[in-house]
CHARMM internal coordinates of N, CA and C (Angstrom, degrees):
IC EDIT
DIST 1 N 1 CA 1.4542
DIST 1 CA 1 C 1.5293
ANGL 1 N 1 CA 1 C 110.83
DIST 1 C 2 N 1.3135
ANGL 1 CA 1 C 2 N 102.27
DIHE 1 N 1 CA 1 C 2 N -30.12
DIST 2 N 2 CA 2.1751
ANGL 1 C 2 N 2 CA 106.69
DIHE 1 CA 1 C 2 N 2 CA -177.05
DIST 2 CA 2 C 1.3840
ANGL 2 N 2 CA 2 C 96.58
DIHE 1 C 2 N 2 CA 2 C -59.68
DIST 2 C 3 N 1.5907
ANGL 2 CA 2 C 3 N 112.93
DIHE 2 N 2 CA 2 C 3 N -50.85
DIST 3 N 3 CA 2.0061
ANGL 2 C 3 N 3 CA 123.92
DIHE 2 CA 2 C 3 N 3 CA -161.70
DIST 3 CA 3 C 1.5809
ANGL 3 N 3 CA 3 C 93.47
DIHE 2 C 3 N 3 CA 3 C -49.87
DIST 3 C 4 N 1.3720
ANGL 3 CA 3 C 4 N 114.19
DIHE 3 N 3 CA 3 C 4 N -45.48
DIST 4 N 4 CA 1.6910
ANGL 3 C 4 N 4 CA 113.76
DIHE 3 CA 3 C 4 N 4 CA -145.12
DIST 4 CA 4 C 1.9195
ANGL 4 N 4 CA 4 C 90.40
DIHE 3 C 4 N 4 CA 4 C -84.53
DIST 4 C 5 N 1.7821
ANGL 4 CA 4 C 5 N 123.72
DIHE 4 N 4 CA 4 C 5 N -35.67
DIST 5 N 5 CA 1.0390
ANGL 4 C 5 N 5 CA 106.70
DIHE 4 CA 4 C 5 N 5 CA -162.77
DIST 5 CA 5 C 1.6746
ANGL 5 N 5 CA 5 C 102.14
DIHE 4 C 5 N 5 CA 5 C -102.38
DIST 5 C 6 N 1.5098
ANGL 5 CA 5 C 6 N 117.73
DIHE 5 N 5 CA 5 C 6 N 31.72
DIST 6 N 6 CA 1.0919
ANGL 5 C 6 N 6 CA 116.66
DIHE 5 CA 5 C 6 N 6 CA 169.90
DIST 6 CA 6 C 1.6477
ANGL 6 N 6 CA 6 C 99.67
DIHE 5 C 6 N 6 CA 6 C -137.74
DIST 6 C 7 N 1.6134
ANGL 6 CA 6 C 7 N 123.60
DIHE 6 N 6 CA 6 C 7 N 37.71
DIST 7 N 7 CA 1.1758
ANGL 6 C 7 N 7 CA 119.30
DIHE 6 CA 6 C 7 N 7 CA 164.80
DIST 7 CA 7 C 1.5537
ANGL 7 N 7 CA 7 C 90.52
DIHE 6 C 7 N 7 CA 7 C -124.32
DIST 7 C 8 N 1.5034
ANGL 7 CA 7 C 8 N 115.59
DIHE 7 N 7 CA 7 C 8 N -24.28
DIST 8 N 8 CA 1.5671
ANGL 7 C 8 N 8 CA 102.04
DIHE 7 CA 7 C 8 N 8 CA -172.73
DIST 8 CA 8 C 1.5685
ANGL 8 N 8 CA 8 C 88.38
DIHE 7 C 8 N 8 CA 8 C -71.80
DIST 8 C 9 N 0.9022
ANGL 8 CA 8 C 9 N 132.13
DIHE 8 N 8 CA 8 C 9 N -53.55
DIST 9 N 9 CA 1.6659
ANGL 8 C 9 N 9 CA 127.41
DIHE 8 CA 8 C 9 N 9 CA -166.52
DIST 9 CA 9 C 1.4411
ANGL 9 N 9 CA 9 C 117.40
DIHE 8 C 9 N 9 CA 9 C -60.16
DIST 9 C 10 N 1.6330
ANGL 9 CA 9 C 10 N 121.32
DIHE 9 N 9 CA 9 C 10 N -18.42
DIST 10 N 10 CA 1.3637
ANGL 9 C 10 N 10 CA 105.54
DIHE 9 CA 9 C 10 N 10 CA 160.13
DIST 10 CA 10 C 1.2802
ANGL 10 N 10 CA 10 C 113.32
DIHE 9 C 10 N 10 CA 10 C -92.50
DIST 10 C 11 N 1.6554
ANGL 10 CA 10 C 11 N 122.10
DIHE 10 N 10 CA 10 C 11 N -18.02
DIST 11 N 11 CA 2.0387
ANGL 10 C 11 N 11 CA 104.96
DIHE 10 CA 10 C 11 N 11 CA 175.60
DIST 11 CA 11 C 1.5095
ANGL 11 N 11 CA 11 C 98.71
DIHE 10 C 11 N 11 CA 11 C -70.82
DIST 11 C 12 N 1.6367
ANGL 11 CA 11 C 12 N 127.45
DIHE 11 N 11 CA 11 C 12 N -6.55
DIST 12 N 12 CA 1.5457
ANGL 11 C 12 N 12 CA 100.05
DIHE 11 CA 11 C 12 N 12 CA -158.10
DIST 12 CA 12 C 1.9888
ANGL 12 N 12 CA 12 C 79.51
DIHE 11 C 12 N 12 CA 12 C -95.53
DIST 12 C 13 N 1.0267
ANGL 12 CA 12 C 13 N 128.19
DIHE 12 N 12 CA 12 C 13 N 1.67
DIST 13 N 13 CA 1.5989
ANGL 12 C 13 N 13 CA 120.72
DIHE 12 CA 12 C 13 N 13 CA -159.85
DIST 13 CA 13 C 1.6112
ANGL 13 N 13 CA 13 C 92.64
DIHE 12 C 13 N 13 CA 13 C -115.51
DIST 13 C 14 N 1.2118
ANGL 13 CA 13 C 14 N 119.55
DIHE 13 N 13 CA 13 C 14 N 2.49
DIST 14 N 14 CA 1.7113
ANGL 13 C 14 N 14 CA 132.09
DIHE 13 CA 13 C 14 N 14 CA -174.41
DIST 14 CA 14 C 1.4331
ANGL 14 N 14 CA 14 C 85.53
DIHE 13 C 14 N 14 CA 14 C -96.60
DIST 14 C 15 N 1.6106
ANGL 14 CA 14 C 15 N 110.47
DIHE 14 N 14 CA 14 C 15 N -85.89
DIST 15 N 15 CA 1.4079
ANGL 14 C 15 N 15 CA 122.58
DIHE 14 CA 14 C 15 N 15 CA 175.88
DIST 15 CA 15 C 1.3994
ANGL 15 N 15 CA 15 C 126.49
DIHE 14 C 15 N 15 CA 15 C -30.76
DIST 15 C 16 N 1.4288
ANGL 15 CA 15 C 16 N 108.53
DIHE 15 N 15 CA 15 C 16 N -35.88
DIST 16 N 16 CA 2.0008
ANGL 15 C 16 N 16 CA 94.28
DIHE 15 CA 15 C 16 N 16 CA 165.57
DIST 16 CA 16 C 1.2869
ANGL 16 N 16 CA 16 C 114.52
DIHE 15 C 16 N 16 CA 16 C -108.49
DIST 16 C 17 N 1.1975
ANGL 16 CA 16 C 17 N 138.04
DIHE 16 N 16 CA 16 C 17 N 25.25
DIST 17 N 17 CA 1.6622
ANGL 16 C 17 N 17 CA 143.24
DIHE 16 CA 16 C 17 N 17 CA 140.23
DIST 17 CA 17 C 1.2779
ANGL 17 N 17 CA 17 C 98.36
DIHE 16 C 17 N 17 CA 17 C -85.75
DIST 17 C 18 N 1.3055
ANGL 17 CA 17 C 18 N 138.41
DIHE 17 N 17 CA 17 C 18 N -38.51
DIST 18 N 18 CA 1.3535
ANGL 17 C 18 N 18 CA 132.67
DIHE 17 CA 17 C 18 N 18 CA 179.15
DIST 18 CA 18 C 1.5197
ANGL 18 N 18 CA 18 C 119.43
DIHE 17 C 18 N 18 CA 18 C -63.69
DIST 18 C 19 N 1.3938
ANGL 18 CA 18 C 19 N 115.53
DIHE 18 N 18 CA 18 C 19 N -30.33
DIST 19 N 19 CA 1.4801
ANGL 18 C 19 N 19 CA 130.52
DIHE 18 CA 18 C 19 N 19 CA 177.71
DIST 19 CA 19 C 1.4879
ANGL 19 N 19 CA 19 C 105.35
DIHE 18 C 19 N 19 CA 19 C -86.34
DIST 19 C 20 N 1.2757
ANGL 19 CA 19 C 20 N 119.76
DIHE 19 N 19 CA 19 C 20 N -49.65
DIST 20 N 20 CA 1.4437
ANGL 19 C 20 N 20 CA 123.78
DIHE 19 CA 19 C 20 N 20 CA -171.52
DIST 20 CA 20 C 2.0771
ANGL 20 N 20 CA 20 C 118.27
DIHE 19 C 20 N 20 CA 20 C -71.05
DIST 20 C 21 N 0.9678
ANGL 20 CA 20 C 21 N 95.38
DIHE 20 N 20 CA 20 C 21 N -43.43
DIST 21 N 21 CA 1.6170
ANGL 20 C 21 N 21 CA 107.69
DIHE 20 CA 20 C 21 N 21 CA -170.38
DIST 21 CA 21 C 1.2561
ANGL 21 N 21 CA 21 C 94.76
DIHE 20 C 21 N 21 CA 21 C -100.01
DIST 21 C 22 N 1.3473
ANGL 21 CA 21 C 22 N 103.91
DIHE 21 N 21 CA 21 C 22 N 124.15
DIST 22 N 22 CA 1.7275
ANGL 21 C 22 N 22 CA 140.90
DIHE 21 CA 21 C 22 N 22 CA -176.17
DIST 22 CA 22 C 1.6528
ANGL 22 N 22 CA 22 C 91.19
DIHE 21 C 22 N 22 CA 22 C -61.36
DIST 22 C 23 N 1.5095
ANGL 22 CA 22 C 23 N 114.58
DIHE 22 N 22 CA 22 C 23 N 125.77
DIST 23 N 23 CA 1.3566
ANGL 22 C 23 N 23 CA 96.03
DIHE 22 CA 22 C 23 N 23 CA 152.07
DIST 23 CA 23 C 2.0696
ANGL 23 N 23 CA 23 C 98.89
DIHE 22 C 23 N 23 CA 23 C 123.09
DIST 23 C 24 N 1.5773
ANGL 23 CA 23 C 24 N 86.90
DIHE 23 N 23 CA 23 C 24 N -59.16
DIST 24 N 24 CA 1.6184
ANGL 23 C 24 N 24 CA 91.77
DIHE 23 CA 23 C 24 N 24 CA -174.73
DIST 24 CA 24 C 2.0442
ANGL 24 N 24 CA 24 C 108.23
DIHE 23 C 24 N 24 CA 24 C -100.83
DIST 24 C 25 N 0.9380
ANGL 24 CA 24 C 25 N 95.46
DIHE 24 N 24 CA 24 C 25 N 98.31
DIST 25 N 25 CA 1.3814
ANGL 24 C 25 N 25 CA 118.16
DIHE 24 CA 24 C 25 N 25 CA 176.24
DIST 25 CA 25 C 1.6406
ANGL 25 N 25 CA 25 C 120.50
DIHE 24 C 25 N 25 CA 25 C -86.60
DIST 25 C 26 N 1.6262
ANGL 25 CA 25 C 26 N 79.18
DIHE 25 N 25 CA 25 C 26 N -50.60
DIST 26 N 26 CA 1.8213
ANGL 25 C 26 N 26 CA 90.17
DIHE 25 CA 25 C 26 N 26 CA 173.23
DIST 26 CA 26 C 1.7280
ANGL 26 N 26 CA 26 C 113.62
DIHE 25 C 26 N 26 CA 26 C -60.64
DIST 26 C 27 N 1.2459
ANGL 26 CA 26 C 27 N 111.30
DIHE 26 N 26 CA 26 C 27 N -21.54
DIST 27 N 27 CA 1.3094
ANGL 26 C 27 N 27 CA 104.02
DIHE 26 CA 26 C 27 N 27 CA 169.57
DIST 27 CA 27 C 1.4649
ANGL 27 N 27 CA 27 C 115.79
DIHE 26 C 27 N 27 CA 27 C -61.69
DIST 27 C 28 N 1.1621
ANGL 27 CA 27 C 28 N 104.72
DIHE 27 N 27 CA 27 C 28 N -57.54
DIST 28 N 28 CA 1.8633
ANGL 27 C 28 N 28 CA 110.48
DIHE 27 CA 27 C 28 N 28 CA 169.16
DIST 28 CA 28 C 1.7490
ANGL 28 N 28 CA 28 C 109.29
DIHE 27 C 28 N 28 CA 28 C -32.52
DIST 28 C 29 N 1.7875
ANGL 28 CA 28 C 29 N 108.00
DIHE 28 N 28 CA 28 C 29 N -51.19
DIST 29 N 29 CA 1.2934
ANGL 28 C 29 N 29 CA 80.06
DIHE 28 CA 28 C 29 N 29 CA -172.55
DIST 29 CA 29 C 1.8056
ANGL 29 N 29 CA 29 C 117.41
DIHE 28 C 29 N 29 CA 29 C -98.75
DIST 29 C 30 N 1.3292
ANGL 29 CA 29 C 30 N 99.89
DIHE 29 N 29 CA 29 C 30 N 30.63
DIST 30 N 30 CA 1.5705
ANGL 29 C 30 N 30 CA 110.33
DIHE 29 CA 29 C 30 N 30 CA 175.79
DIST 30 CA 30 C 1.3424
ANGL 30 N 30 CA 30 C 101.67
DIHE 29 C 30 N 30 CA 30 C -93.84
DIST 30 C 31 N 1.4335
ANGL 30 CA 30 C 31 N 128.35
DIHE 30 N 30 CA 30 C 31 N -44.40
DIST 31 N 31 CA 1.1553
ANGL 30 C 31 N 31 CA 120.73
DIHE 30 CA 30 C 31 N 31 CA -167.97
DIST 31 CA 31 C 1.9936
ANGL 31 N 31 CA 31 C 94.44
DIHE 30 C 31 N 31 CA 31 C -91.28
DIST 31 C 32 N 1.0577
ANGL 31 CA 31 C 32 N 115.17
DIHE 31 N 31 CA 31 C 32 N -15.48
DIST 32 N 32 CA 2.1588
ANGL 31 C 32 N 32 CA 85.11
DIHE 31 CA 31 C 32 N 32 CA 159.37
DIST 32 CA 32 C 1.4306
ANGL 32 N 32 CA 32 C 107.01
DIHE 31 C 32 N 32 CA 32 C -81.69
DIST 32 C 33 N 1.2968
ANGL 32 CA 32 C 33 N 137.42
DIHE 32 N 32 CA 32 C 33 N -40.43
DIST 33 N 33 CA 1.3990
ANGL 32 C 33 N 33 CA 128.43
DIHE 32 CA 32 C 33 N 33 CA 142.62
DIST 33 CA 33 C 1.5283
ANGL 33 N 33 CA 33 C 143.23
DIHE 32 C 33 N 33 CA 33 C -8.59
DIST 33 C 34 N 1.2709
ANGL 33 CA 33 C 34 N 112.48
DIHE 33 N 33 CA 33 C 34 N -55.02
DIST 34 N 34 CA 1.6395
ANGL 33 C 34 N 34 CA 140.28
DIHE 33 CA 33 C 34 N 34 CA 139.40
DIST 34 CA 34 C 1.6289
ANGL 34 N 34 CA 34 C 113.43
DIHE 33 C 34 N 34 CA 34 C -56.82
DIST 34 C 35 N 0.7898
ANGL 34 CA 34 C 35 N 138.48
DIHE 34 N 34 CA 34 C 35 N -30.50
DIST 35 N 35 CA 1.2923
ANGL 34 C 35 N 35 CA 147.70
DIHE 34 CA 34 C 35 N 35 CA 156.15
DIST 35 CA 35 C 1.2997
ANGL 35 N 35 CA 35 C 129.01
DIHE 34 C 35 N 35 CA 35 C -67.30
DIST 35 C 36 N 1.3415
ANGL 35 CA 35 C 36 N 104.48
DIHE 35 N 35 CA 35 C 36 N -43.64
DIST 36 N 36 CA 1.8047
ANGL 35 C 36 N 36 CA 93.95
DIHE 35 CA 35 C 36 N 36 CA -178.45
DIST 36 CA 36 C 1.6494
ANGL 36 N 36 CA 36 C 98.55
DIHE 35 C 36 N 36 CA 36 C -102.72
DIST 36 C 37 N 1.3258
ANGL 36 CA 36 C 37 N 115.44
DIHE 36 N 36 CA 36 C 37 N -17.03
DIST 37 N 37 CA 1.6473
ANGL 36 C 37 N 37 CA 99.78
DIHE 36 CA 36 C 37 N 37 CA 156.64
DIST 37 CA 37 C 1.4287
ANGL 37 N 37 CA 37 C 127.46
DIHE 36 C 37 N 37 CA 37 C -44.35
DIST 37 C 38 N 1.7555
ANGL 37 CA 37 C 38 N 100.09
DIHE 37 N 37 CA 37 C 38 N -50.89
DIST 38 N 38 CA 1.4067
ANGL 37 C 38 N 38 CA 99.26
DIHE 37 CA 37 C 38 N 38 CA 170.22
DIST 38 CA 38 C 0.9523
ANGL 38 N 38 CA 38 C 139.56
DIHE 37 C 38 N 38 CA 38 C -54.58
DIST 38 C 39 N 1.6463
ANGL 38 CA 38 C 39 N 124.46
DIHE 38 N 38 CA 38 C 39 N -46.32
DIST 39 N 39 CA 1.3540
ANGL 38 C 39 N 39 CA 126.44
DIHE 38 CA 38 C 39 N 39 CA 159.98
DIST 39 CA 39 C 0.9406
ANGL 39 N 39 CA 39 C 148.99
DIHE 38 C 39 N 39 CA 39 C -40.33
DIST 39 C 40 N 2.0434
ANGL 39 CA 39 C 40 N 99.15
DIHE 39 N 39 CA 39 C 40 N -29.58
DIST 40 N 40 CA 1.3387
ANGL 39 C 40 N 40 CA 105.57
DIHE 39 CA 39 C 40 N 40 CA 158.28
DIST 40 CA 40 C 1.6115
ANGL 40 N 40 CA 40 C 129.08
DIHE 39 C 40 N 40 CA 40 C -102.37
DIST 40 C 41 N 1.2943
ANGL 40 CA 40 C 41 N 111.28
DIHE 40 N 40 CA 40 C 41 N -3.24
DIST 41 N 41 CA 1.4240
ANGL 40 C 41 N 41 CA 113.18
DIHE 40 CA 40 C 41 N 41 CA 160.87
DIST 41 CA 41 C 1.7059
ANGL 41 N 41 CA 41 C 98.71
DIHE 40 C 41 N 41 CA 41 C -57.63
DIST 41 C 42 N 1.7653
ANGL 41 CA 41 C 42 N 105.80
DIHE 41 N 41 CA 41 C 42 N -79.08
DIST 42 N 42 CA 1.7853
ANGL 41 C 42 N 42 CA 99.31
DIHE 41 CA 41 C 42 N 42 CA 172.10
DIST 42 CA 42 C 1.5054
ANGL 42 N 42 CA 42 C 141.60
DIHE 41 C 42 N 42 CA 42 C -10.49
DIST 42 C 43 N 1.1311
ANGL 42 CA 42 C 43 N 99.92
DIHE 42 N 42 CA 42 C 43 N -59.88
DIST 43 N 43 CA 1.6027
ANGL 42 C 43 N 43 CA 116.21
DIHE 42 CA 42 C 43 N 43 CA 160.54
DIST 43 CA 43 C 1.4198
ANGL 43 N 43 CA 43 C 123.63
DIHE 42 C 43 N 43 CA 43 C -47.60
DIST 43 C 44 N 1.2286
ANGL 43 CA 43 C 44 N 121.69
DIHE 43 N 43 CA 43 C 44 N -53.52
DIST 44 N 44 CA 1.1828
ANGL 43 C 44 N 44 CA 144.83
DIHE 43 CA 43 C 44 N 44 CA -164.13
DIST 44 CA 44 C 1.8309
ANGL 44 N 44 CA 44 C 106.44
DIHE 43 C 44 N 44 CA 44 C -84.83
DIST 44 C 45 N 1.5698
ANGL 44 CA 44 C 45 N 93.97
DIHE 44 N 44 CA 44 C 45 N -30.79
DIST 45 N 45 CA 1.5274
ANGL 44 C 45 N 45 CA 84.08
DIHE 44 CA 44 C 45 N 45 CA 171.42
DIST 45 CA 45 C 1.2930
ANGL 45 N 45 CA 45 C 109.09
DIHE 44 C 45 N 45 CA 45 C -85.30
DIST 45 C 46 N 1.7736
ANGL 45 CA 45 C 46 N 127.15
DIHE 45 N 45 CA 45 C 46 N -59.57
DIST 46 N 46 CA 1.2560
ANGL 45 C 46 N 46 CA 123.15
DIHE 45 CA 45 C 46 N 46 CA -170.23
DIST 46 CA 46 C 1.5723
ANGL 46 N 46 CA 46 C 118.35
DIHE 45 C 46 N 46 CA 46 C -59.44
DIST 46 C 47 N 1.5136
ANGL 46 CA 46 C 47 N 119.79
DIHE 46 N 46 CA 46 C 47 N 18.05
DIST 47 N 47 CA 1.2055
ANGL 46 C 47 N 47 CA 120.40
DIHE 46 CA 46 C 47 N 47 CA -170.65
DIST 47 CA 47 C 1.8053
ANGL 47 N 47 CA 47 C 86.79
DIHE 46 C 47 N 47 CA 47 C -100.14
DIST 47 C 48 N 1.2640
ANGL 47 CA 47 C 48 N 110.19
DIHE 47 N 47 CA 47 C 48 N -42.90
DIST 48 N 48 CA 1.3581
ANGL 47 C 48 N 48 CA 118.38
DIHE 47 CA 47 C 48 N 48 CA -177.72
DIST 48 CA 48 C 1.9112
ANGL 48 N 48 CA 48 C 116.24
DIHE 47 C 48 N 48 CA 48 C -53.72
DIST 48 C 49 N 0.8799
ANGL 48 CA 48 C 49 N 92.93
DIHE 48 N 48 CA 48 C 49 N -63.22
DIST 49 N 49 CA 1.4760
ANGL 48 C 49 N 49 CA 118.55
DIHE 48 CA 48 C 49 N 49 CA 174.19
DIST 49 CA 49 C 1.6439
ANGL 49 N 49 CA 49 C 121.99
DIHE 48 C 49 N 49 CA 49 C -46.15
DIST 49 C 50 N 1.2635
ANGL 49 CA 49 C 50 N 97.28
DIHE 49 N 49 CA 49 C 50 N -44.53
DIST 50 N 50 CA 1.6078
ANGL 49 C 50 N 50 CA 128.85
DIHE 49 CA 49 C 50 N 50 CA 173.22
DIST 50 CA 50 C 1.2435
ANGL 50 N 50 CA 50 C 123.48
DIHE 49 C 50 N 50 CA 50 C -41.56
DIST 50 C 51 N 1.5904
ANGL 50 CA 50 C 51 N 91.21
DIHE 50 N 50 CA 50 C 51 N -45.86
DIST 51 N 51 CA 1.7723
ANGL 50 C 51 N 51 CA 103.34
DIHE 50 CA 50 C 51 N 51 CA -171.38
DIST 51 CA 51 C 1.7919
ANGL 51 N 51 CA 51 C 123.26
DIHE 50 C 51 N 51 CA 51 C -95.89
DIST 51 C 52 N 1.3937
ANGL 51 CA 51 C 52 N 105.02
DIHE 51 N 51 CA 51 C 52 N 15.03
DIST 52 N 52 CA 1.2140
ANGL 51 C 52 N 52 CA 116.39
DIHE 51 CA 51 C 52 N 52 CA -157.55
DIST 52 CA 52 C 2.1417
ANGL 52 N 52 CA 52 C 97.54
DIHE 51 C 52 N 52 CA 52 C -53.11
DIST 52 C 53 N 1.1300
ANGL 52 CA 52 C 53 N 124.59
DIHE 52 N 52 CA 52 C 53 N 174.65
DIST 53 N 53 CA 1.4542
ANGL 52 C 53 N 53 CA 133.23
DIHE 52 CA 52 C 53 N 53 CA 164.00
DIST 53 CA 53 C 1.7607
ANGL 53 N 53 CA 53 C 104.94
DIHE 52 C 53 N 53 CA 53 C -87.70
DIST 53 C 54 N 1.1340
ANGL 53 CA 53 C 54 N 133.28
DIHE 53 N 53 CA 53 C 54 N 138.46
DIST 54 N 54 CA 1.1565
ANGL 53 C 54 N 54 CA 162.13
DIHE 53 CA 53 C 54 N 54 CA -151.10
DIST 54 CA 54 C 1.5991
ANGL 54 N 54 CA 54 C 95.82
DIHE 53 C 54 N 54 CA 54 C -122.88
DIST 54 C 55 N 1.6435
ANGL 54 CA 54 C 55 N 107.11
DIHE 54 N 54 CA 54 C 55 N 97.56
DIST 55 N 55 CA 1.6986
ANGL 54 C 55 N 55 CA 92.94
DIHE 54 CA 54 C 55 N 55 CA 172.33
DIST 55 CA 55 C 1.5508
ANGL 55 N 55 CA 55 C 110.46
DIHE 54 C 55 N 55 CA 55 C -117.78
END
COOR INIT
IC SEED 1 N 1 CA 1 C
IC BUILD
């Protein structure tokens, strides 16, 4: 849960140097990049986790 809530916090810190500073754009689209990785690492884990047997 730390990996996933310390990757949303660097695409969202990519994404507003990317918006703010003239020039670096590609940062903007590194950090939605960084972002939708995460979502799907996330996904992909709690799908795992999810299904455990209940004893």
């Amino acid at each position: 849960m730390a990996l996933v809530l310390f990757l949303v916090i660097v695409a969202l810190v990519l994404g507003i140097i990317g918006v703010l500073v003239e020039g670096l754009f590609f940062l903007l689209i590194l950090g939605v990049a960084v972002f939708l990785a995460d979502v799907a690492y996330a996904a992909l884990h709690w799908r795992r986790t999810g299904r455990r047997p209940v004893r």
